[in-house]
Phi, psi and omega in degrees: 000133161246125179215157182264132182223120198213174200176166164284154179259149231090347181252018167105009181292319154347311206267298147355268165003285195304297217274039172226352170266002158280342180231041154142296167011131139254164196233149196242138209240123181293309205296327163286330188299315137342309171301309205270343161299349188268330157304322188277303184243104183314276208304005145273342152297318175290329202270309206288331177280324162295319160296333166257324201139133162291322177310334183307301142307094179244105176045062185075333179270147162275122174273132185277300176288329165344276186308338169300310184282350169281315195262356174300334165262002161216123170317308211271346165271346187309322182312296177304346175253342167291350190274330219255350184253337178299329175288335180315282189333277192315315186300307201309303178320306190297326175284320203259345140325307211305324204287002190218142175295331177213116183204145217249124161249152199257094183178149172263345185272004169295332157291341186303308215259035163061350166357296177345293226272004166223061140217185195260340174200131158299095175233128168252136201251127177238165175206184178252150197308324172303297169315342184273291146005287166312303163308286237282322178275008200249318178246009174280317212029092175211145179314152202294314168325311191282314161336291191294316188288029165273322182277296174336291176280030187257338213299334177273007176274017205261285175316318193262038178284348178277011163290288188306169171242337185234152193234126177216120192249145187225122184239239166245065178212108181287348188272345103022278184299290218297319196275342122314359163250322157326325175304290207306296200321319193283327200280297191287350197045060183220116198307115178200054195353253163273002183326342204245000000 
């Protein structure tokens, strides 16, 4: 079984995740498969030092945050650096579903990089913008501003909720989460004894 799990960040997809990676699940991390395709294929620090800028670039490394603070405040470059990574991002993905029987991907970009259509099931993780906030300084420690312009340009995941099959709003209260996970497991029949 493969199912998809996506959100804004900050709303808990993570944590999601874990309980499917308690009873067996493997789980595939959209945000690392990003690093590490920017390691594996050299040639997107070049489409990214031509589209953007060599200040982008220092001796090979990308700077992340730099770039971050550009296209998170313009829709049309966030666009343009999701084009130059997503096709990486998906072929990689697509190879390591093939190695596993049952695996859980991780990403707010997943309808984006078109995923959806090779899995068995679609869960969108939500969470309220204050909550989001709060994880996102609790484990970035980054200004609260950069935060927000962030969350900001996440607003179409909210639309491509319509995707999903399953809705998970995750707020600070865990018995909350489990009987909604609980849910999912009964709805999918999928055997996960105490785990949760």
């Amino acid at each position: 079984m493969k199912i998809g799990i996506f959100g804004k960040s900050g709303s808990g997809k993570s944590t999601v995740a874990g309980f499917f990676e308690k009873i067996g699940f493997f789980v595939i991390d959209l945000d690392v498969v990003g690093k590490e395709v920017l390691n594996k294929y050299p040639e997107i620090l070049k489409h990214i030092s031509e589209s953007f800028g060599q200040e982008f670039v220092v001796n090979g490394v990308l700077d992340r945050k730099k770039l971050g603070s550009v296209v998170f405040s313009d829709e049309n470059k966030l666009n343009l650096l999701n084009s130059i990574f997503f096709e990486y991002i998906r072929k990689d993905t697509l190879k390591i579903m093939k190695t596993q029987d049952k695996c859980v991907i991780d990403g707010a970009v997943l309808i984006d990089i078109g995923l959806q259509k090779y899995l068995d099931c679609v869960i969108y993780v939500k969470t309220s913008r204050d909550i989001a906030i709060e994880r996102l300084t609790n484990r970035e420690h980054r200004p609260e501003t950069e935060l927000s312009m962030r969350l900001d340009s996440q607003t179409k995941y909210d639309k491509q909720a319509e995707y999903a099959d399953f809705i998970i709003e995750t707020d600070n209260d865990p018995s909350n989460l489990k009987k909604s996970i609980s849910d999912i497991f009964s709805t999918l029949k999928i055997q996960h004894g105490n785990s949760i």
